[in-house]
N, C-alpha and C positions, 0 to 999 in steps of 0.2 A: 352489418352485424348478423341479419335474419341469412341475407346469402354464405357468408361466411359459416354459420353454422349447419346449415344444408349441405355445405361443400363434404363438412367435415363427415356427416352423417353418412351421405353416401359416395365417398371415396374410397373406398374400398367394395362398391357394388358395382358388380358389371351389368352396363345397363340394357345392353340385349338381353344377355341369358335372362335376366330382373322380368322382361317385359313378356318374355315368351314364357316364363313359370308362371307371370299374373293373369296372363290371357288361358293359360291351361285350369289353371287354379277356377278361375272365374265358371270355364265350360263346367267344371267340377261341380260345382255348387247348383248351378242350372240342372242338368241331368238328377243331382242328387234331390234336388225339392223333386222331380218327378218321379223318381225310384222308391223314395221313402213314402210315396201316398200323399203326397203334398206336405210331409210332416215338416212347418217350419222348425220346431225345436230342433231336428235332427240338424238343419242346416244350419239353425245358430251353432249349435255345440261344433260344426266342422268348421264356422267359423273361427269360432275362437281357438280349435287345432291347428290351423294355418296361421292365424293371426302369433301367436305361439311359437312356430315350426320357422316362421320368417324373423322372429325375432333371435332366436338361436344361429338361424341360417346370418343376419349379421353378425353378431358375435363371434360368430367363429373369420366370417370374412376378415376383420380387422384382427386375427393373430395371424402372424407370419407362419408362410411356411418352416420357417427354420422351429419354431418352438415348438408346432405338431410335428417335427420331426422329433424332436425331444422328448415328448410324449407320448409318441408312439407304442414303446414297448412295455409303457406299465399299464395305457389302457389296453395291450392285449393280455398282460398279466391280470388283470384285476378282473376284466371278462369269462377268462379260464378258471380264476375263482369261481366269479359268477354263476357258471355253467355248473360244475362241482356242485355246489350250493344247491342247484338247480335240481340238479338229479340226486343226492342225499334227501333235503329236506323240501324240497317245492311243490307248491300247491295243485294238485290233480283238478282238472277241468274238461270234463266231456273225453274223457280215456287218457289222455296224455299231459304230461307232467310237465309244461314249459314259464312257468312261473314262480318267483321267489317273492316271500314277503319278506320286509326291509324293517317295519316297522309302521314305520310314516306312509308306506305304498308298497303297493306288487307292483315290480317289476319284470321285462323281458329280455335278460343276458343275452339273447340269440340276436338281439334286436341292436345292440350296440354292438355285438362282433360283428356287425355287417360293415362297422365305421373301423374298428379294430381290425382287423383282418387283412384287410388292402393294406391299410396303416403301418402295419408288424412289417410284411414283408417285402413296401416298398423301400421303409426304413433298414431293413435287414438286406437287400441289394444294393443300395446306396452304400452300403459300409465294406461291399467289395472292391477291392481294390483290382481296376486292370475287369478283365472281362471274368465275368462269373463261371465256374469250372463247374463239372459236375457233381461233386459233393456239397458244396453250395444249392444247386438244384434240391438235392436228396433232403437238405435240412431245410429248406424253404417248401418242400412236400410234406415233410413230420409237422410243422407249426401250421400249415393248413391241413394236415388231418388229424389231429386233435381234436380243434373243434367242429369238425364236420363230424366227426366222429359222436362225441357229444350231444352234439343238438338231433343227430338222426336217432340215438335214444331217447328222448323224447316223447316219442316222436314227432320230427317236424320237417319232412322229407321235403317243402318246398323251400323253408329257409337254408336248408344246409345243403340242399343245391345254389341256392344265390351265393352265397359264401364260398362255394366251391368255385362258381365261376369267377366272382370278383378274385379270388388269389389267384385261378386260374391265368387271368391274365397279367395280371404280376409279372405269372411264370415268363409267359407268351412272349412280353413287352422285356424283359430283360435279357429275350433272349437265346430261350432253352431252342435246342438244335431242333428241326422236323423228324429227323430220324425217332429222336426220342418220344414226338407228339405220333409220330405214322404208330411205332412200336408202345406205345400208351395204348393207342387206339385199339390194334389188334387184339392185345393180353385181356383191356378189358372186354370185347365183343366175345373173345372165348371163356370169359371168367362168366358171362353173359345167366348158364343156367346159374351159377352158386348164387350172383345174386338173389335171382328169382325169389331160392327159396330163401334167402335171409330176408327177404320184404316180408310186412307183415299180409294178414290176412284182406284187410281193407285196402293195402297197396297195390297187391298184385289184383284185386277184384277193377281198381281203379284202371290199370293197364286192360284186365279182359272189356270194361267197358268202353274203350276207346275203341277198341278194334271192331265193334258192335253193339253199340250205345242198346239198341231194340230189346236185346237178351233179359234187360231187367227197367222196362220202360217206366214201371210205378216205385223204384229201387232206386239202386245204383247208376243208372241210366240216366235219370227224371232230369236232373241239371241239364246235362251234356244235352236231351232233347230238344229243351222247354228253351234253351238260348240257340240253339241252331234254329227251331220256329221264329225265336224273334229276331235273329237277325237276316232269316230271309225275308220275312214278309216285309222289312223297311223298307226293300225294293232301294232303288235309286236316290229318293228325295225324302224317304221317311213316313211316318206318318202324322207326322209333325209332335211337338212340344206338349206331352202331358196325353199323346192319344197312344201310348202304346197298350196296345193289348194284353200283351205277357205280362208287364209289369205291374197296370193298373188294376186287374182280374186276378192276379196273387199265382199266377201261371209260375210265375221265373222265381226261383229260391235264393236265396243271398244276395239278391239284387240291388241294396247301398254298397257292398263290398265284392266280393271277389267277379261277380256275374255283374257286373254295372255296364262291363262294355256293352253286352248284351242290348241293357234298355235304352243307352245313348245309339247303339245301331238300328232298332227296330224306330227308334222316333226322330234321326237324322238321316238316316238311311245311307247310301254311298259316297254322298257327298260329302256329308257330315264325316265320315270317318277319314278322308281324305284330309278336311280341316284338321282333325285330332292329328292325324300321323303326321301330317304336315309342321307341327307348332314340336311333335316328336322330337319329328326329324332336323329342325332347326334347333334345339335342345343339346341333340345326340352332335351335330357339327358344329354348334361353338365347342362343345366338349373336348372335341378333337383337336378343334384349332388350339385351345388352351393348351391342352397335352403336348401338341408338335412344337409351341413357342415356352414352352416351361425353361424355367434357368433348374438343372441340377438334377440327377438320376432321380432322388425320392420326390419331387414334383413331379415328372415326365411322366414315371411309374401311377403315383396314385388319381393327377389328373386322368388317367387314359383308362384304369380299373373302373374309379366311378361312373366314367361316362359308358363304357362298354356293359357294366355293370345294369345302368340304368336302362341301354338297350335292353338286356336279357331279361330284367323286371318285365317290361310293357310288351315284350314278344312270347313270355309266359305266358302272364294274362289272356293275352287274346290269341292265341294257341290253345289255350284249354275250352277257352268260354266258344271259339269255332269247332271245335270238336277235331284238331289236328294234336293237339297234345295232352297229355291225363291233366284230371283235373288234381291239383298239388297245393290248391289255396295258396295262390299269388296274388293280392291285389291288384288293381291297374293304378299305376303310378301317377300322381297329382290327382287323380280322378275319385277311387274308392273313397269312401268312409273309414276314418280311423285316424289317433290321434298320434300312438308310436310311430305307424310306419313312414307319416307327413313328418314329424321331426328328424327320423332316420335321413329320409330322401333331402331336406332342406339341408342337415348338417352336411351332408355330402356336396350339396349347391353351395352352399356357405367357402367350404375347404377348396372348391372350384375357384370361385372367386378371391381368394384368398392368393391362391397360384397365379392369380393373372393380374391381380393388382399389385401385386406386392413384388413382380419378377423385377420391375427397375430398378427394388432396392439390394436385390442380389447381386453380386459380384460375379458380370462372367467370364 
């Protein structure tokens, strides 16, 4: 009976990806008691975000792929509400506008188009018939730029680059020609100064400090420094668990969230981050393999979004927190502090598994 109902509970979880998310999870938790100052409470509450995040990530695992294909298109209609919502009447927090109150909670529209968005247009490529033409392309660019459109008013230039990318690859995986990516590429490299000046003030200052963090060392700079210090000094093997400098002396700034790689490099050091990319990278290739063995264009399509997706997440992150990309407030994935963006990431592990348990009972 006890085995019987074990079967049932975890049949539909795939129990690689399961063990390599619990082994990142775990490092998560570790680094975090030592980011936040030993604060256990911080670790309880990311507790119970995971605990949470995982319980979702089943639920979604046991619905088939066919009825997220079903649903598809209202949760990206109800998000585009969302967003509307968002910029009419949403709640202002430290200059920018990316919260709705609901009633019962604030919520973050930007935060479910990240599930939405793949969702829309791998559902929206699945319903071509025969290979997808160019006008196809055109209107599978208008429903991803909407909402990027949207959430970059905001502002929220790190999220509506994630969401750029994940339909990006949509695009990619369905197919759109190289000519059209080569000739993408060029228009926007020369469209290059407009955007400039459409960034905001704090955007474009974020680009001058990457190019020379020193320019405003007690400023704008002070991040990008204060974690390139601590991820040299980890050296090789770290300084070990709970001795990092930067973080423990209140050197490093956002150091539960978006700079965490930061304090997990200075107190694991090379080796450590070899383990993190490692448990990544094993992450990022079941991803793959899920996506190559998918029954059905809208599986193939969203398995290969989320997973490429999730690469771009954690190559953000530690791209900004190394000082090779602006800093755009990306979390690092399974790792950071924070309750939406662990649900975000797990529904998306969830709908993975989902695709790979459920491919037998597709018809191929």
């Amino acid at each position: 009976m006890i085995n019987r109902l074990l079967h049932h509970l975890i049949k539909h979880v795939d129990s690689f990806l399961m063990t390599c998310l619990l082994f990142t999870l775990l490092i998560g938790l570790f680094v975090l008691y030592s980011a936040s100052g030993q604060d256990i409470e911080r670790v309880y509450a990311q507790s119970i975000n995971i605990a949470v995040a995982l319980s979702c990530l089943w639920m979604v695992a046991n619905i088939t792929p066919y009825q997220l294909e079903r649903f598809a298109p209202y949760l990206y209609i109800l998000s585009i509400l969302l967003l509307i919502g968002v910029a009419l009447f949403g709640t202002i927090s430290h200059g920018a506008r990316r919260w709705l109150n609901i009633g019962i909670a604030q919520i973050q529209p930007s935060e479910i188009m990240r599930i939405a968005m793949p969702m829309m247009l791998a559902w929206y490529f699945s319903k071509c018939e025969g290979k997808p033409k160019v006008g196809h392309f055109a209107f599978g660019g208008l429903l991803l730029a909407i909402p990027v459109a949207l959430i970059m008013k905001q502002p929220d230039l790190g999220t509506a680059l994630l969401i750029m990318a994940s339909g990006f690859y949509i695009l990619f995986l369905a197919g759109l020609n190289w000519k059209f990516l080569l000739g993408g590429g060029t228009l926007l490299a020369a469209l290059t100064p407009v955007f400039w000046f459409m960034l905001h003030d704090y955007q474009r200052k974020r680009i001058e400090i990457l190019l020379d963090p020193t320019q405003d060392p007690l400023g704008a700079g002070y991040h990008t420094i204060q974690a390139i210090i601590a991820i040299g000094s980890g050296g090789a093997a770290g300084k070990g668990w709970l001795n990092g400098t930067q973080a423990q002396l209140d050197f490093l700034p956002e150091r539960t969230t978006d700079f965490i790689f930061a304090v997990f490099s200075e107190e694991f050091g090379f080796l450590g981050n070899l383990l993190l990319l490692t448990f990544f990278s094993l992450i990022i290739m079941r991803g793959l393999t899920i996506a190559s063995q998918a029954k059905g264009t809208f599986s193939r399509l969203l398995a290969g979004s989320i997973t490429l997706t999730f690469f771009t997440y954690a190559f953000v992150n530690m791209g900004m927190v190394s000082g090779i990309l602006p800093v755009v407030g990306v979390p690092l994935p399974l790792i950071s502090y924070g309750g939406t963006s662990m649900v975000t990431l797990c529904l998306s592990f969830g709908i993975l598994m989902s695709i790979q348990t459920h491919k037998k009972l597709v018809a191929t």
